[in-house]
N, C-alpha and C positions, 0 to 999 in steps of 0.2 A: 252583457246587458241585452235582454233582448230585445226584438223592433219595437213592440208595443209600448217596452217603458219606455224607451230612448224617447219616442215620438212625444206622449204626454208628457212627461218630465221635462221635455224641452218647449212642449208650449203653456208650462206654468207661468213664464214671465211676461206679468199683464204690458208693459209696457215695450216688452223686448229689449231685449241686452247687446244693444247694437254700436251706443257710443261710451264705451269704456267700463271699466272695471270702477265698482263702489269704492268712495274714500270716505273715512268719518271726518266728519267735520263738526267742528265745539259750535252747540247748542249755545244761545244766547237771548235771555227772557230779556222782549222790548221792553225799553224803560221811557220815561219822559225824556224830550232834547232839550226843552225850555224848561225853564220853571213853569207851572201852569196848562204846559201845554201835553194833551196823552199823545199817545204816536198812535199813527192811523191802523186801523184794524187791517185793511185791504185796500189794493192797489188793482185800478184797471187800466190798462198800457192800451189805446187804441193806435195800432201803428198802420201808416198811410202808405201800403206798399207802392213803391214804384218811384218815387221819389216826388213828394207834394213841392210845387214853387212856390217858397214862402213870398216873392215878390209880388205875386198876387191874392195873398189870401192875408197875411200876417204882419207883413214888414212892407207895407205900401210906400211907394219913392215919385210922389206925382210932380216935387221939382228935376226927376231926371230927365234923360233927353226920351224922346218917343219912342226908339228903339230901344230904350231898358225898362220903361215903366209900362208898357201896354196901354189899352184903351180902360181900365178897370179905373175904379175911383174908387180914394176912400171915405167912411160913414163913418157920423156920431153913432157912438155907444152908449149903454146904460153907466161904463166909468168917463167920468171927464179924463182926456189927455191919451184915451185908448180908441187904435182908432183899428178898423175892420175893412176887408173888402165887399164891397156895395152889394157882393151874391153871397153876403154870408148877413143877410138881416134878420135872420131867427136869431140867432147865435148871439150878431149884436144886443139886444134884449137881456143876455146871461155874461156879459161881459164883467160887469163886476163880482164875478166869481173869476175870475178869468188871470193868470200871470203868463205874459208875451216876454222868451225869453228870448231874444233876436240877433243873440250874440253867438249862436254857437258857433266852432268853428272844428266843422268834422271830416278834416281832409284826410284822405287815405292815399296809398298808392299804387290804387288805378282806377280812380275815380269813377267809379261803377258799385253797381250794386251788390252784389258779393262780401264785398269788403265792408260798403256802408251797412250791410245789415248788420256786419258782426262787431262794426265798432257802436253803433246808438242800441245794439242790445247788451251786449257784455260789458261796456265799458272801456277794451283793451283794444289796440291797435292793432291791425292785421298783420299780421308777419308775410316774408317774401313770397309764400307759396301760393298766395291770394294773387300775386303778378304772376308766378311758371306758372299753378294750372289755370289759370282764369276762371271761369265757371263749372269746370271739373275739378274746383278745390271743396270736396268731401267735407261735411262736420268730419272731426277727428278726435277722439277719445281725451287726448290731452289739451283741446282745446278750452278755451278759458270759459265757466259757467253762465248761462243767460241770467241778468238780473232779478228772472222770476222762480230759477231754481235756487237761487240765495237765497228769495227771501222763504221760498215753502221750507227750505231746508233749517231756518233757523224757528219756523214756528210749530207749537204743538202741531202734531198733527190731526187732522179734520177728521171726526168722530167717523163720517159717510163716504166722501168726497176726498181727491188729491190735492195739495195746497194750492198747485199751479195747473192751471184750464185755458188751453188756447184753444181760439175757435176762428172764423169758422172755416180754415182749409191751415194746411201745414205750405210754406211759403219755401221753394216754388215751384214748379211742376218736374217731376223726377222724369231724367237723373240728375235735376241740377237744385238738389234741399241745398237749402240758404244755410249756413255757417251761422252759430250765435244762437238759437233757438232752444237749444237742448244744455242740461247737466252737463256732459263732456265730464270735465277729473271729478268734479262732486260727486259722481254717481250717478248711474242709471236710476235709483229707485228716488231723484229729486226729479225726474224727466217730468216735464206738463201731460199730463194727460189732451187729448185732442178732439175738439169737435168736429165733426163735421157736417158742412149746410152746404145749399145751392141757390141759384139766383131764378131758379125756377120752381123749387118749394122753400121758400122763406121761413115759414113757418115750422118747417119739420128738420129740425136740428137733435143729428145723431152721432154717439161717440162710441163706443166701445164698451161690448159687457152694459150696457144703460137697459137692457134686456133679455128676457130669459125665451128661447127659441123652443122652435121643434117639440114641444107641447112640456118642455120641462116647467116643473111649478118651486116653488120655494121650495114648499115640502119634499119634493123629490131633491133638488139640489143638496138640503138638508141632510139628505140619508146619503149622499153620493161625498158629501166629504168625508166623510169614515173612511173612504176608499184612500185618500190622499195619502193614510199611514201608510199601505204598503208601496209609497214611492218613495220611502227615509233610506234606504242602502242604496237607487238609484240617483236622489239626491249626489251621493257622498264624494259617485264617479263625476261631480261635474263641476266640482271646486276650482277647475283651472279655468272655469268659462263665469262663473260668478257666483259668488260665497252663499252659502246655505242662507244666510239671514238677509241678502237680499231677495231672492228667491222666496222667502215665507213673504217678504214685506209684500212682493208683488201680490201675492196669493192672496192676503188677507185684505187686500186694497178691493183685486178682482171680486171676493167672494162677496165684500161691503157692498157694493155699486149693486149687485147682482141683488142683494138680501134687500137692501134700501130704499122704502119708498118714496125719498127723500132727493135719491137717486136721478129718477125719473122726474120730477115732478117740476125740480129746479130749470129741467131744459124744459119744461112746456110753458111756451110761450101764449097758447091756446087759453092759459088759464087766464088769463090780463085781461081787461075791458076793452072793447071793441074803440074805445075812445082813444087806450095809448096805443092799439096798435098801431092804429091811424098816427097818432102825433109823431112817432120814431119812424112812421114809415115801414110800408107790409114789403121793406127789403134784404136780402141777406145781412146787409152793415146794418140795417138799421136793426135785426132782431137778434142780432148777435148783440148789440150793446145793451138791448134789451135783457138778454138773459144773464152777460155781465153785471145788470143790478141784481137780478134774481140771487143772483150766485153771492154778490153780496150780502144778499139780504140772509142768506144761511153761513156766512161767513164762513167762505173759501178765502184765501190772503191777497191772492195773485191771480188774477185774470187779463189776458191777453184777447184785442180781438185785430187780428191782421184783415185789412181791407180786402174785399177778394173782389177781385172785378171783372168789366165782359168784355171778354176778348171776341164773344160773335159782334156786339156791340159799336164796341169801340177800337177795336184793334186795328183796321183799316182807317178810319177817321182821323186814330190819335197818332196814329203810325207806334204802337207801342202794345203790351200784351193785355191792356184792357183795365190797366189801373192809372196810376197815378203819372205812368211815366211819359209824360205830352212831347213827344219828341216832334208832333206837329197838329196843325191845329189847336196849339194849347189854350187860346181863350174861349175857342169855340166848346172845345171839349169841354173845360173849365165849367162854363157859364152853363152849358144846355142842358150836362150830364154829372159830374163829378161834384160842383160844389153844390147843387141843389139835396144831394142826397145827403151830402154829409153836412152841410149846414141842419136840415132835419132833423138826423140820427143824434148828431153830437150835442147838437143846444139840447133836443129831451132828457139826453143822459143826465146833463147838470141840471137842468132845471127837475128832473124827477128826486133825483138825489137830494138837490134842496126843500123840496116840498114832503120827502119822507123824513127830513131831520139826519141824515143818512151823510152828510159831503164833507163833515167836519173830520169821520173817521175814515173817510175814502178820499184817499189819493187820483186821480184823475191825470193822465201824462199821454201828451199827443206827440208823435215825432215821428220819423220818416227814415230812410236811408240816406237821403242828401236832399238839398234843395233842388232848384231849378238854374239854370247857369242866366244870370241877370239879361246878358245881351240878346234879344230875340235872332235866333233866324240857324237852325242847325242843320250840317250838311246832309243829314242824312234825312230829311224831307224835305228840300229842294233848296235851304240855305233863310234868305229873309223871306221869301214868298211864302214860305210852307209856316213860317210861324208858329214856329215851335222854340219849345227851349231844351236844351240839352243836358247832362250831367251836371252837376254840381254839387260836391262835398265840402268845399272852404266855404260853406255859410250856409246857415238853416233856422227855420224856428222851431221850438218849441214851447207847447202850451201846456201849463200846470194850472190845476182846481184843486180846490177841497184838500184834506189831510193835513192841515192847519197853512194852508198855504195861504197870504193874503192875495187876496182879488181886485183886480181893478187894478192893475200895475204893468207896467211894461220894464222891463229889466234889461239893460246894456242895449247897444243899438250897430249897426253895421254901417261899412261906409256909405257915400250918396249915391253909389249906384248898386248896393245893397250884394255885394260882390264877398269881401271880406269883413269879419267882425272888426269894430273898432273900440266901441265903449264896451270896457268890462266882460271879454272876452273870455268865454268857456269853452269847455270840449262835451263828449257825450261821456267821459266819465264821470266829471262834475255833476252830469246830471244823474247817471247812475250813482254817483254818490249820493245825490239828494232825496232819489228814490230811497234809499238805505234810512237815511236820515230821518224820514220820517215818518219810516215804518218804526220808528226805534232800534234800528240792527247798528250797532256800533261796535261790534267785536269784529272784523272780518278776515279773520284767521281760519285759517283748515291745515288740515293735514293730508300728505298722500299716502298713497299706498305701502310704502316703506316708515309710515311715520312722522315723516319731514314736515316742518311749521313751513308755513305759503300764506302768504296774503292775499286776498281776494279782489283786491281793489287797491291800490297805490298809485301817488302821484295824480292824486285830486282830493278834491274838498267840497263838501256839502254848501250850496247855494243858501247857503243860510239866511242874509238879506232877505231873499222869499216868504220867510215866515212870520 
């Protein structure tokens, strides 16, 4: 083979062939779960990197003792019986879209972030190698699929666009990419495609191939794929690195985005009224959820927006890498920086959603890697002084809207110092079951590489109650 092809040939694959070899997996048209009830078109996954304390945003405990409940207080809601933290009163207003589910119980082992990403995104338990390498444990080919490569993998695929669209940064800064994220065994060609934004142009959210460079036009593009035949015998030599018909899929994915004006148009945020810009907030979170409706609204299935946060900002403040993880100063951070953006960003989401007629077939699921550990005061900023809270995966909230979920509810409850679930206690599978549930995906069967039946999911059950 010569240089030239090797080089093109190998940078055909638009998403790169980096976590594992293609496996088919059985197609499954969503059906109804209820009687009455359709399964939601699309699902937006806003995940609160770093790990959010539900003690102070979700799961309020103002009969604890001082050192577990903080100075926060909880507020009436637009649902009677749901109750909110005092720096989240936009949000309150949309609560009765709102189900608080405050029982999860997402312990892993080594109660860190690693691990919690891959359990509240995949559903599955981390295995030993999350404890030997700690933060040098690699995504890995055989690891089990992110809930949004399930669901793109079981729906037709999008005319323009890839099923699943994460935005707006890949979570976390390399070498240490978070586990859980990607297809893994399903296959490279169900991988999310990836936006990416900055907290310094909010507005201008860019992914890959969303444009055509260096003065090429459609019409040149157009004549330059004819060219693509004479790469069918360099294809043939590269079967051991990924099958010819992954490879086309990538192509024809890449050449869509590039051809599509449809393409482009869904990330521009620019095109919106000067009025929502303002309402969501002119912030990376807030335009990333932003273009998460967009993308709805052209009906992509699966959209993820991982919080990306500032570390020039807040990293010294929060003693943490600039998101969610308040290892000190947690109410200060809380209150002056973090909840005010996402009270913002999050209530416009639902409330836009509802005002387009739009939340009945959009799923809406907020969650985290773990909570915040109840007792204030962690050692590693200076103990109770520094006022922080530390790790915690044996308890979290998560919030579900829209995709026939009912609103205004609060579901199972954790003990009185908001430590361990108690009422009606779930895991993050159950809730990636629910995710599945009501998308309509109820087959979760694949096959590997040699053929072999695997289930995708076991050993949980769809939050059904919820609906």
């Amino acid at each position: 083979m010569q240089r030239r092809q090797f080089l093109v040939a190998s940078g055909l694959g638009f998403a790169g062939m980096t976590f594992g070899s293609p496996t088919p997996a059985v197609s499954a048209a969503p059906a109804p779960t209820t009687p009455g009830r359709k399964p939601a078109k699309s699902t937006i996954l806003f995940f609160l990197c770093g790990g959010a304390s539900h003690m102070d945003m979700w799961d309020m405990k103002p009969e604890a003792p001082l050192d577990y409940r903080g100075p926060f207080q909880p507020i009436q809601t637009s649902a009677p019986g749901v109750h909110l933290s005092e720096h989240l009163p936009l949000l309150a207003k949309q609560a009765h879209h709102l189900a608080l589910v405050n029982s999860v119980g997402g312990t892993v082992n080594t109660n860190d972030h690693h691990a919690g990403y891959y359990y509240n995104l995949t559903g599955h338990i981390p295995d030993q190698t999350f404890v030997t390498k700690g933060n040098n444990r690699t995504p890995q080919p055989d690891d089990w699929p992110y809930m949004g490569s399930v669901v793109a993998s079981r729906r037709p695929a999008h005319p323009n666009l890839p099923n699943a669209i994460s935005l707006p940064h890949m979570p976390s800064r390399a070498p240490y990419t978070r586990p859980g994220q990607f297809a893994a065994r399903l296959g490279v060609e169900h991988d999310p495609m990836y936006i990416q934004g900055t907290r310094e142009e909010p507005l201008k959210l860019r992914g890959p191939a969303l444009s055509l460079e260096g003065g090429i036009t459609a019409d040149r593009l157009t004549d330059r794929i004819s060219l693509l035949e004479q790469l069918d015998s360099a294809r043939r030599q590269f079967d051991d690195f990924a099958s010819i018909s992954t490879m086309n899929q990538h192509q024809e994915r890449a050449l869509s985005l590039l051809m599509s004006a449809q393409s482009t148009s869904a990330f521009d945020v620019q095109q919106e009224k000067p009025a929502t810009l303002e309402r969501y907030g002119k912030t990376i979170n807030g335009m990333s959820l932003l273009v998460a409706r967009r993308l709805v609204e052209v009906g992509v299935p699966f959209i993820t927006v991982f919080w990306k946060g500032d570390l020039r900002a807040l990293g010294k403040k929060c003693k943490s890498a600039g998101s969610w993880d308040t290892h000190g100063n947690n109410f200060q951070c809380l209150k002056e920086d973090l909840l005010p953006e996402f009270d913002r960003a999050y209530s416009a989401l639902i409330e836009d959603l509802a005002e387009r007629g739009l939340i009945d077939d959009t799923l809406v699921l907020v969650t985290s890697e773990m909570g915040r550990k109840p007792k204030i005061g962690d050692p590693r900023s200076g103990g109770k002084s520094g006022a922080g809270r530390d790790h915690w995966t044996h308890c979290l909230t998560d919030v579900l809207a829209g995709g026939g979920i009912q609103g205004g509810q609060t579901f199972g409850a954790s003990d009185k110092h908001g430590e361990y679930p108690k009422d009606k206690p779930v895991t993050p599978a159950d809730i990636t079951h629910t995710v599945y549930h009501a998308m309509g995906i109820h087959d979760l069967t694949a096959y590997d590489k040699l053929g072999r039946l695997y289930f995708l999911l076991d050993k949980s059950r769809p939050i059904t109650e919820l609906f």
